[in-house]
N, C-alpha and C positions, 0 to 999 in steps of 0.2 A: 468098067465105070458105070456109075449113076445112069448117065444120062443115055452114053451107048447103047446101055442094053433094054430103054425102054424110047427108040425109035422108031418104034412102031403103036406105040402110044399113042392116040388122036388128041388124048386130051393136055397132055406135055407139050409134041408136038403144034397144036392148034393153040394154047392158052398161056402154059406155064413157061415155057422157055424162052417165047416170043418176050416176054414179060422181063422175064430174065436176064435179057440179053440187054437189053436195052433200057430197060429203068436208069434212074440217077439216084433212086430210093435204095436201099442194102433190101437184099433179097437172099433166103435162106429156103430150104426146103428140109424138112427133119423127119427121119422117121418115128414109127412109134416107139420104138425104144430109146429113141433121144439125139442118135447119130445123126449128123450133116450129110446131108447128101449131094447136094448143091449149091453152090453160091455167086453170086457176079461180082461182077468188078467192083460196085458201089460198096459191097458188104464189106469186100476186100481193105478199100480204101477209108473207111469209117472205123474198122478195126484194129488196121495195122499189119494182117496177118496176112499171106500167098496164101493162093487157094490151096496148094496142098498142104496146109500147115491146119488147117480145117475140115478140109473134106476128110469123110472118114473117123471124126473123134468125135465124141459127146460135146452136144453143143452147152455145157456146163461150163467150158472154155474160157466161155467168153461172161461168165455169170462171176459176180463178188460171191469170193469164196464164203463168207457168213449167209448168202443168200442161195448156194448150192443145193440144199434136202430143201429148200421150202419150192424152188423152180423145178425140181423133180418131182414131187408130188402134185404141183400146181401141172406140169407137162402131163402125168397120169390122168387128172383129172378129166383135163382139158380132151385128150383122144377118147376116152370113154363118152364123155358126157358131152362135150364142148362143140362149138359148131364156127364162134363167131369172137374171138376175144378184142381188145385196147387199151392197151395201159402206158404207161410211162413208169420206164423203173431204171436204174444205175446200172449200168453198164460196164467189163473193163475193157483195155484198151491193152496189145499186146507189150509196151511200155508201161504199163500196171497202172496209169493213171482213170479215173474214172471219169465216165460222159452220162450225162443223160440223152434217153432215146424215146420215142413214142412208137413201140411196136402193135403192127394187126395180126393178130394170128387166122386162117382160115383152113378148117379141116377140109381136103376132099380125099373121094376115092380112084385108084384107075381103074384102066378095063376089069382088071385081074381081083379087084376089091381089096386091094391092099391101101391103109392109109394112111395118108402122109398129114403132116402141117406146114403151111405155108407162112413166111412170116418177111414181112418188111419192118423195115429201121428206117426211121426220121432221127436226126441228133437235135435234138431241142435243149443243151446243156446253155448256149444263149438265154432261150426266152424263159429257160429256170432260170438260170443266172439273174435275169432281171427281174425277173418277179420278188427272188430271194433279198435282193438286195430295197428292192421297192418296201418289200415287209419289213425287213431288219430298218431302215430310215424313216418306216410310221412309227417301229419299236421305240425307236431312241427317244420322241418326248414324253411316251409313256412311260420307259424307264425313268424319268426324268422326275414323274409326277409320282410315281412310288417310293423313291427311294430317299431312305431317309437322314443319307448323308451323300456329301461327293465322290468319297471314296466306292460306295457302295455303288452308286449310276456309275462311276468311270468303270467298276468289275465286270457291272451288267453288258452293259455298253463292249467292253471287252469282247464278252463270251459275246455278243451276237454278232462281231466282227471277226472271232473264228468259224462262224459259219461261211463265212464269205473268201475267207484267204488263210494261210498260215501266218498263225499271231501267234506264236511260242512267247516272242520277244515282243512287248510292248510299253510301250509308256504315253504318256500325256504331260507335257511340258504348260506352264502356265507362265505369262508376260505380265510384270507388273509397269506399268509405261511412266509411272510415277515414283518408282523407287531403280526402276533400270535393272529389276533384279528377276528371276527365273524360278520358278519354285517345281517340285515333283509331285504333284498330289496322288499320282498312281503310276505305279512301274512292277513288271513282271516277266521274271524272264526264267527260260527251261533248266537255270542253274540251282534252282531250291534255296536262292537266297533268301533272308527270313522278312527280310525289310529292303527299303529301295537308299538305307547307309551303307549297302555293301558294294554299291554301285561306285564305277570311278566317276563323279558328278563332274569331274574337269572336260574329260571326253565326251562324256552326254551334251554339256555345255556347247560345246562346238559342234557335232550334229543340230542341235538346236537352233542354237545362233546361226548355222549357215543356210537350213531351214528357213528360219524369219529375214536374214538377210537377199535370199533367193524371194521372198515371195508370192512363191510360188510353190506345188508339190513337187515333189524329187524323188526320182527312182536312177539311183545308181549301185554299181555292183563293184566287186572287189580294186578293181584299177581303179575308178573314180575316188573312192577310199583312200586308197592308198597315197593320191596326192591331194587330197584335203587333212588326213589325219596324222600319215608318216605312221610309226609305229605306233601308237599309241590304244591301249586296250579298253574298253567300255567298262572293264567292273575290278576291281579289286580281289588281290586274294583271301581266298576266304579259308578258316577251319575247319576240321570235321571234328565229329564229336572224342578222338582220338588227340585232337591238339596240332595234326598237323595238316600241311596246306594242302586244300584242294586245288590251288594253283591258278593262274589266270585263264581267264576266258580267249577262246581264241579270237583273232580280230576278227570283225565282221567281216562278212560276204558279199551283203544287199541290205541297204536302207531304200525303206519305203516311207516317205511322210507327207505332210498336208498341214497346211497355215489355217490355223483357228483366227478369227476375225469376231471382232467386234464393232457393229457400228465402222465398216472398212479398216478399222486400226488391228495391226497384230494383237493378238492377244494371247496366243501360244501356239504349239503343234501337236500332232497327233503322229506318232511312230511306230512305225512296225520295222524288227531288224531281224537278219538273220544269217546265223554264223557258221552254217556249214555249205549253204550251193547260191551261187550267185545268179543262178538266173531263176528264183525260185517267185520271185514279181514278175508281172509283166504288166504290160499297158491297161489292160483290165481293169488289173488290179489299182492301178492307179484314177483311173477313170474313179473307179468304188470308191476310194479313199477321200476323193475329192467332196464327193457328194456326201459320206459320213462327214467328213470335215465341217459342210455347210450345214446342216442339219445340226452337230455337236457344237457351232458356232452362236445357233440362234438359239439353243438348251443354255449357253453361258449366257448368253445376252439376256435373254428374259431371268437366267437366277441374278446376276448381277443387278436388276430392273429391282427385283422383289426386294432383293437386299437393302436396296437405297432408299426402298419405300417402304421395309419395314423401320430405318434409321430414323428415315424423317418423319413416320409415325411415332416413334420413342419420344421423338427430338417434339412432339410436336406436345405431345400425353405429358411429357414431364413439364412444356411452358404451360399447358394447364392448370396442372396439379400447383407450380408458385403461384403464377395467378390467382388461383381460387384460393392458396394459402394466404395470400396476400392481402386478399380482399375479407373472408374471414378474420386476418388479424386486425386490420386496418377497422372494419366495422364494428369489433369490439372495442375498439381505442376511441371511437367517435361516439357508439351510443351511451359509453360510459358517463360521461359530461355532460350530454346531452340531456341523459335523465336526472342528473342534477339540476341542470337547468331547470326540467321543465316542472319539479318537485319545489325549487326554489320561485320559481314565475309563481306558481300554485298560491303557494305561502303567502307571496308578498299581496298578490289579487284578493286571498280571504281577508287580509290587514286592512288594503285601501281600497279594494271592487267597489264599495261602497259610496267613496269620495266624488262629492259634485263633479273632479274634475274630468272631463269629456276626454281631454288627450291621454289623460294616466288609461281610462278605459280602452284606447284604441292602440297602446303600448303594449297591454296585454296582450291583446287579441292579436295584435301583430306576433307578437313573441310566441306565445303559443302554436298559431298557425303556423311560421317559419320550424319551429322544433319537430312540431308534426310530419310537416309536411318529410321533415330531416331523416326522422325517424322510421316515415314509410319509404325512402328509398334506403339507407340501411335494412329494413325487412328486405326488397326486392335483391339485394347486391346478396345478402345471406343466403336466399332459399334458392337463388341463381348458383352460389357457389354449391350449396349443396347438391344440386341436383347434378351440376359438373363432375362435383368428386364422386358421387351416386352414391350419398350418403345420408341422403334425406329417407327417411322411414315410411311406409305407407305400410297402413294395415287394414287390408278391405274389411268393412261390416256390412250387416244393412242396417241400413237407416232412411227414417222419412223425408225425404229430399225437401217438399214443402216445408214441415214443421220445423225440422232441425236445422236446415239449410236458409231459404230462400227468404220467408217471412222475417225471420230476424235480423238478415242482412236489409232487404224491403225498409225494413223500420229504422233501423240506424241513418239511413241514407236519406228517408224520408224528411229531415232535420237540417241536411245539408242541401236538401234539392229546393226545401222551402225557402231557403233564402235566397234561390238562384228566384222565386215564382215557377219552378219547375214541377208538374204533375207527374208523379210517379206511383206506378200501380203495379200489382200482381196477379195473374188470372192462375188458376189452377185448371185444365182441362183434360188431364190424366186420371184415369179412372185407376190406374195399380199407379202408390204414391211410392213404394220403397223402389231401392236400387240397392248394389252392395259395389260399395268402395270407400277409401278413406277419407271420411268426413271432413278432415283438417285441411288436405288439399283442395278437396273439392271445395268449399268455402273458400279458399283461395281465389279458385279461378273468379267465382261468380263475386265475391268482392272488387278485386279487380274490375270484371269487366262491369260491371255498376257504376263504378268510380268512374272510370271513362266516358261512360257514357254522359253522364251529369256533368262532366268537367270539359266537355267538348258539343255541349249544348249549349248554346248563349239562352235560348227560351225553348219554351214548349213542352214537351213531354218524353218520358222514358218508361217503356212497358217491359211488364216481365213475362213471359209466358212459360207454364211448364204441360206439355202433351206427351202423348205417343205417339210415333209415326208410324206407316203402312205396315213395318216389321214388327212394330211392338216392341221398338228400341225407345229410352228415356230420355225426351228431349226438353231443353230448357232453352228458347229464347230471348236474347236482351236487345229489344230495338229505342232507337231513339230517332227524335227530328233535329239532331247538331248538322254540326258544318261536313259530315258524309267525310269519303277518302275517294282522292281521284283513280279511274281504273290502273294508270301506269306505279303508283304506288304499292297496288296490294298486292303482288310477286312479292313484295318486299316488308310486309307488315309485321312478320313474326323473325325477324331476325333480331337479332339482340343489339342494341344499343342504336336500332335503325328510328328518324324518325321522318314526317312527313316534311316539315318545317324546320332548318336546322338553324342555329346561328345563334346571334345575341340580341337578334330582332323578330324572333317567333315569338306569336303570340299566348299560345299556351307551355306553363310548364313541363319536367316530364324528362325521363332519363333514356327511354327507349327499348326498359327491361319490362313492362309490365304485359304483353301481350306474348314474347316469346316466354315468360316464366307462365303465363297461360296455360301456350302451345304444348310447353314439357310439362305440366300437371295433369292437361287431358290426356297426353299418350300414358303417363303415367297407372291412369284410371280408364284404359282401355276407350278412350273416347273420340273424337277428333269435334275438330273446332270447322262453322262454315260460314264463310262472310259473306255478305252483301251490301253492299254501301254505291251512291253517287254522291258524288261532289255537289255541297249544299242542300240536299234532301235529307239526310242522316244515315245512318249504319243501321244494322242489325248482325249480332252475333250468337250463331246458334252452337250450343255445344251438344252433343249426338252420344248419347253411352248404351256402348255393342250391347250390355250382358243385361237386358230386360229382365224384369224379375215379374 
């Protein structure tokens, strides 16, 4: 024997056998050519095998056969070259089943210069075990976020759950709580059926249902079957491409499953079955199943989340789309009459404007102003609807923002503010006058916010200012001295149909579209709008355009 005939060995003797005897580690000792020469009880006990069932054979033995030439050339190396090795690699086990080990290898010499390798085994198939399964339950929302159907996540999902256990036979049941009904979105089993109709869906039904009834996960094996199911087969027979039957499937052996939850309510299961060894699950495994379960629980929860809210997005896009149909039709239907009227008012003012009488003149003006006024919220409710359906057209140019913009609006308005005794002026102090954007909207905005200004100024003055700021972005000021907006209001000033003053006892007119059709003309035009106002000092609104020219 090995160890006999090197008892006079100091360094065995003094180091290696003490070691040997006594570890709780597996301990091996190999020669150079591969052979076992020694082994202890630990080695024994981790592998299965009686020491003489080892000592004496190529320690290849205990190697996965596909992994045989590669640990023979790695052992060559290793004695040549090698001094210090540690790895972790698959292991078999004399019952053929496979473990993980984190073996040391160390080369020494004895007296005689002969050399051996030294080698412990740690069984870390555990702290894989959970590591694998820790990866596989980060995998599952990533599969979840690639894949671009259910079916396709439940395959993935699958395949990273055979890493973990055997899943020949699996399936994925789904609870509808509102229709009381069961659906199969994913089923796979080692019988090469081509779809999950070949399946007997009665017998699945009742694994199912006793699944959701239990709760909880379940791992039972042929006896427990046998009195929940009685005889009854899980799949149908099936044809082969000959015509005749491939026959039923045998009854199961072991069901493995796990309750999918939503929001604490059932929402289906997760099954793994299998039909030839009944004790092919174990506690482990069910342990795993559980935490896929939870993990595959909150993948449904949040697609069923998305679901509702891509619905109520639909639900919400299509009450837009009548809405703003509505309002387009409706505002055609009203400005139609409207500018009869105010073509007809016209008429009748060229006939009698001229008449002494003082109330015919203030009949006009009344009528006029009302049509007008009618008229500019029809514009507001149109360019609102349009810019909803995003149908309104913008085509950037450049253009001179003073000449073509600012001054002619300035002048129009100047007519309206003199009747208020309102001063209103323009300063230009921008040295580059162009910008490029859509002239049509932009005149929008700065209309508007003109109009406001003079219309919520009882006295005093209204400036225009057009500069450049530190960046050499295109700024346009409109400040005034009216009745200002309280701080707790302006969070709320560009909202649509928002106003400060609401009721049938406010004082100024005003529908609550003209500051939010603003807000949507300046993003429009790459621009943002900046307020500043106190209550009773007046406002100022600066509109700011990014693309300086």
């Amino acid at each position: 024997m090995f160890r006999d005939s090197f008892y006079e060995s100091k360094i065995l003797n003094s180091l290696i056998f003490p070691i040997l005897d006594s570890s709780e580690i597996g301990f091996s000792i190999v020669d150079g050519s591969g052979k076992i020469l020694e082994v202890n009880e630990a080695f024994c006990e981790l592998f299965g095998y009686e020491r003489s069932e080892v000592v004496g054979f190529d320690y290849s033995r205990v190697v996965m056969e596909e992994n045989q030439e590669y640990s023979k050339r790695n052992h060559e190396d290793f004695m040549e070259n090698g001094f210090y090795d540690k790895r972790e690699v698959l292991l078999r086990h004399k019952d053929g089943r496979f473990f993980f080990a984190q073996f040391i290898d160390i080369k020494f010499n004895d007296e005689k210069g002969n050399i051996y390798r030294a080698t412990t085994y740690t069984d870390v198939t555990e702290r894989k075990h959970n590591e694998l399964v820790h990866s596989v339950l980060l995998k599952i929302p990533q599969i979840a976020d690639v894949s671009e159907s259910m079916e396709t996540m439940f395959r993935n999902i699958h395949a990273s759950i055979e890493q973990l256990m055997p899943a020949f036979n699996f399936y994925i049941a789904l609870y509808d709580e509102e229709t009381d009904k069961l659906s199969y979105p994913y089923f796979s089993n080692e019988f090469d059926y081509e779809d999950s109709e070949m399946m007997n869906k009665g017998s699945y039904d009742l694994i199912t249902n006793y699944i959701l009834k239990n709760g909880k996960s379940v791992l039972f094996n042929d006896k427990k079957l046998e009195n929940i199911f009685g005889n009854n087969t899980l799949c149908s027979s099936a044809s082969q491409e000959d015509g005749t039957s491939k026959g039923q499937n045998p009854k199961p052996q072991a069901v493995l499953g796990a309750v999918l939850r939503i929001k604490d309510a059932p929402a289906g299961v997760i099954t793994l079955i299998d039909f030839n060894k009944s004790d092919v699950f174990n506690k482990c495994h069910q342990s795993t199943i559980e935490k896929v379960a939870e993990q595959l629980s909150l993948v449904l929860e949040r697609k069923k989340y998305e679901e509702q809210l891509i619905i109520s997005m639909e639900k919400a896009e299509e009450s837009n789309r009548i809405k703003s149909a509505f309002l387009t039709q409706m505002s055609h239907e009203i400005r139609t009459p409207i500018n009869t009227i105010l073509s007809f008012t016209w008429l009748l003012k060229e006939k009698f404007g001229d008449s002494s009488d003082s109330d015919a003149k203030d009949f006009f003006t009344i009528i006029e102003g009302g049509a007008k006024r009618l008229v500019r919220t029809i514009d507001l409710i149109l360019n609102m609807s349009q810019l909803q359906n995003e149908t309104i057209e913008v085509k950037p140019v450049e253009f001179d923002m003073a000449e073509n913009v600012l001054k002619p609006l300035v002048k129009e308005a100047g007519q309206i503010a003199s009747r208020k005794n309102i001063k209103i002026s323009f300063v230009n102090k921008a040295s580059s006058q162009k910008i490029i954007g859509d002239e049509v909207t932009i005149s929008q905005i700065f209309e508007q916010l003109i109009d406001n200004a003079i219309k919520y100024t009882p006295q005093g003055c209204v400036e225009i200012t057009q500069y450049l700021d530190n960046d050499s972005n295109m700024c346009v000021k409109v400040k005034d001295s009216g009745i200002g907006i309280s701080q707790e209001y302006l969070p709320q000033l560009f909202t649509m149909f928002s106003q400060e003053e609401m009721g049938y006892t406010r004082k100024y007119d005003g529908n609550g579209l003209g500051l939010a059709l603003v807000k949507r003309l300046a993003e429009l035009n790459k621009a943002r709008v900046k307020v500043e106002s106190e209550k009773g000092k007046g406002s100022s609104f600066t509109v700011i355009f990014n693309q300086a020219q």
